[in-house]
C-alpha positions as a Markdown table, in Angstrom:
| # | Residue | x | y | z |
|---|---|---|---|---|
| 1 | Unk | 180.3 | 27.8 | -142.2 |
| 2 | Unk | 177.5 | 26.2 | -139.6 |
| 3 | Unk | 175.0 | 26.8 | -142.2 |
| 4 | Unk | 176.2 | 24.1 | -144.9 |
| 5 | Unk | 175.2 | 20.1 | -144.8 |
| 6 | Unk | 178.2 | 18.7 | -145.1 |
| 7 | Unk | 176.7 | 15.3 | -145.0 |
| 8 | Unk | 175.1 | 16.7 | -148.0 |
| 9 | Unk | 178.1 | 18.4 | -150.0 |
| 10 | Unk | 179.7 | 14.9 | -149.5 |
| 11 | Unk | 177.0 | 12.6 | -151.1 |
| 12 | Unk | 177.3 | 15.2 | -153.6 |
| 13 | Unk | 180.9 | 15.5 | -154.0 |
| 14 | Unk | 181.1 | 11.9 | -153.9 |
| 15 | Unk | 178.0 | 11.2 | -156.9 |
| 16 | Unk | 180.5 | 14.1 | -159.1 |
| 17 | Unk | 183.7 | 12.3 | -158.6 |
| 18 | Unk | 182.3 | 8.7 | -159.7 |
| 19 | Unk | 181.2 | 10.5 | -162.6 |
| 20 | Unk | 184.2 | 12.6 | -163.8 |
| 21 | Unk | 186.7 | 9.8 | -162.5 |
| 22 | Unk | 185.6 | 7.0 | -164.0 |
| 23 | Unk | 186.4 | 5.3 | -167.1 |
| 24 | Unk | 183.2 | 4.0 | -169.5 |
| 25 | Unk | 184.5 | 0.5 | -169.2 |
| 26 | Unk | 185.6 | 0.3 | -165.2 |
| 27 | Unk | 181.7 | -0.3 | -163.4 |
| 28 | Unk | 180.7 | 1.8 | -160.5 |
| 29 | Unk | 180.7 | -0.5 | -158.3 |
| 30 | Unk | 184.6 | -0.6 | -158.3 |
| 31 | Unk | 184.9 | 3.5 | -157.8 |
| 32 | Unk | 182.8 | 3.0 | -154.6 |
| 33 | Unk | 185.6 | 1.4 | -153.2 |
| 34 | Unk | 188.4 | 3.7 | -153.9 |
| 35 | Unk | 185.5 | 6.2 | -152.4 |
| 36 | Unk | 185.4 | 4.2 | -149.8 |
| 37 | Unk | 188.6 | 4.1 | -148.8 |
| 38 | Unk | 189.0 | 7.7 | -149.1 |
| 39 | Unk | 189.8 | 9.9 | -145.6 |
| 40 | Unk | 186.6 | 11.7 | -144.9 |
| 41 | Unk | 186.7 | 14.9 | -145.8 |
| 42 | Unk | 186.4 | 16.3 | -142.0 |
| 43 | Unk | 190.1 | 14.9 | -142.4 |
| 44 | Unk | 191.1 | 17.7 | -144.6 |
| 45 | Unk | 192.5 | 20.7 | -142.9 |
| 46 | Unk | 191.3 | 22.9 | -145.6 |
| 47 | Unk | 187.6 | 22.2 | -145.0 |
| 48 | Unk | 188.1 | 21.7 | -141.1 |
| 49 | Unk | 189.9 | 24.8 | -140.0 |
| 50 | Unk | 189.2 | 23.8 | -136.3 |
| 51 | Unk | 191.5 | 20.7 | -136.8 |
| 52 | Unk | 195.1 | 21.4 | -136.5 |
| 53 | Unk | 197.4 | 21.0 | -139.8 |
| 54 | Unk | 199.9 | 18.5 | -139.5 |
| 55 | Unk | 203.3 | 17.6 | -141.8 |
| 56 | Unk | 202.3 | 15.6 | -144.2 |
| 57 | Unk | 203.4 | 11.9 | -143.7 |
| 58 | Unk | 207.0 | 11.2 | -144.2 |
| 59 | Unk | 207.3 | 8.7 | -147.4 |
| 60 | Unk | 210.2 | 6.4 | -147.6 |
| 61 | Unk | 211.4 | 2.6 | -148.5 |
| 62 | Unk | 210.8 | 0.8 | -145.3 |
| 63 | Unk | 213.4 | -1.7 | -146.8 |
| 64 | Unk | 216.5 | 1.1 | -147.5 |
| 65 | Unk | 215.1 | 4.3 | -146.4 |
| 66 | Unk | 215.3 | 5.9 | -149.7 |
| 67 | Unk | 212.3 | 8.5 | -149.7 |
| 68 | Unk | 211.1 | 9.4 | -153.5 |
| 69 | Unk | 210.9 | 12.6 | -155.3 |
| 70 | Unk | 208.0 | 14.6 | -156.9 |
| 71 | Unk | 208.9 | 13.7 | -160.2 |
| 72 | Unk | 209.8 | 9.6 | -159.7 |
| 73 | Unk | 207.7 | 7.9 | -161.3 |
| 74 | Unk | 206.0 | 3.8 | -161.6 |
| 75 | Unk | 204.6 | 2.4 | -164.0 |
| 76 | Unk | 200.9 | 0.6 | -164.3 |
| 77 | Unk | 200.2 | -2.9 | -166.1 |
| 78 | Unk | 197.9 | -0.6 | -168.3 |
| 79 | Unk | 201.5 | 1.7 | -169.5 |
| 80 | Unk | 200.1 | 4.6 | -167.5 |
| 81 | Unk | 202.8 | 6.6 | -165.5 |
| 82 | Unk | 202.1 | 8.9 | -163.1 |
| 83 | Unk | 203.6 | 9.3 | -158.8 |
| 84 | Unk | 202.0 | 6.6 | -156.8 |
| 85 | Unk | 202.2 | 8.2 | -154.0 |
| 86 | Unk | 200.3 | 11.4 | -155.4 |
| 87 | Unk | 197.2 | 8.9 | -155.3 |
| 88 | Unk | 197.8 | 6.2 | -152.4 |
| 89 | Unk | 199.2 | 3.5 | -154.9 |
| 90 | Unk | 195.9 | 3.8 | -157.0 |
| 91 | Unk | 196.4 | 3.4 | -160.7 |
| 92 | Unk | 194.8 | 7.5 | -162.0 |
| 93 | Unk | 194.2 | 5.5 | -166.2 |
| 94 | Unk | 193.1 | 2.5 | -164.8 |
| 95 | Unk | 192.2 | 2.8 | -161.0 |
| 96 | Unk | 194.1 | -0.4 | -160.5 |
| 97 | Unk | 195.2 | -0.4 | -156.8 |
| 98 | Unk | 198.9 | -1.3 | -156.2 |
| 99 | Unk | 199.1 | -2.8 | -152.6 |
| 100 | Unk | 203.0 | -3.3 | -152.9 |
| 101 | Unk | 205.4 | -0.5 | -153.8 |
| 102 | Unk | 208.6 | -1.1 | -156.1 |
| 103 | Unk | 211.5 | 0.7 | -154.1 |
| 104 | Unk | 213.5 | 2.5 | -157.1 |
| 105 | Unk | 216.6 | 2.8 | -155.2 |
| 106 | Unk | 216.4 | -0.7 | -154.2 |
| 107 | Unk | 214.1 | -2.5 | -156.2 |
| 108 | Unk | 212.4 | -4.6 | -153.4 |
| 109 | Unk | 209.1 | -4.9 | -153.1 |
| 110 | Unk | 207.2 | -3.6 | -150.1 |
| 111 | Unk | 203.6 | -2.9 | -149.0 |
| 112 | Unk | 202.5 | 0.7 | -150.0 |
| 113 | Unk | 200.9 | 1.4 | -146.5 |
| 114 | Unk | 204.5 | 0.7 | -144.9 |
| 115 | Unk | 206.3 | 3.6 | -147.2 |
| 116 | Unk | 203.8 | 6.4 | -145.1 |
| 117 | Unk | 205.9 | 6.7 | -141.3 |
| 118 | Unk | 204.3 | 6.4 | -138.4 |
């Protein structure tokens, strides 16, 4: 695995996934900054065998506790549906990014970085 760029692979990676992700009418210069807030990809275990895998992060309301499902799902401005928390509270239709998080147990309002435990 020594013998691959992998600042390379990500400028590549990173060109491909403006390209496929991004909707004709959202401009570049907003992907860049879902890009950029991306963990690098010597963050993933599956690339970086050396690092250790950890549990995922534990997601619940950090007003009631109640932790969400799979299959729970919010709902965008722009009608799309999808799990929040599959994409970090960003929007997949309309790349959107939700800084608060709608408990569904509860109903309060809370930042999305506060639902991930420490």
């Amino acid at each position: 695995m020594s013998d691959f760029d992998w600042g390379y692979i990500r400028e590549k990676f990173s060109s491909a996934l403006v390209h496929l992700a991004r909707p004709a009418h959202v401009p570049e210069e907003n992907i860049w900054v879902t890009i950029a807030g991306m963990p690098a990809l010597s963050d993933n275990p599956v690339i970086n065998r050396d690092r250790e895998v950890a549990e995922p992060p534990r997601i619940r309301s950090p007003l009631c506790g109640w932790s969400p499902r799979k299959e729970d799902k919010w709902f965008c401005e722009c009608d799309n549906e999808w799990n929040t928390f599959d994409t970090g509270g960003v929007c997949p239709a309309c790349l959107h990014q939700w800084n608060e998080t709608q408990c569904l147990s509860c109903s309060r309002w809370s930042p999305h970085s506060d639902w991930y435990a420490k």
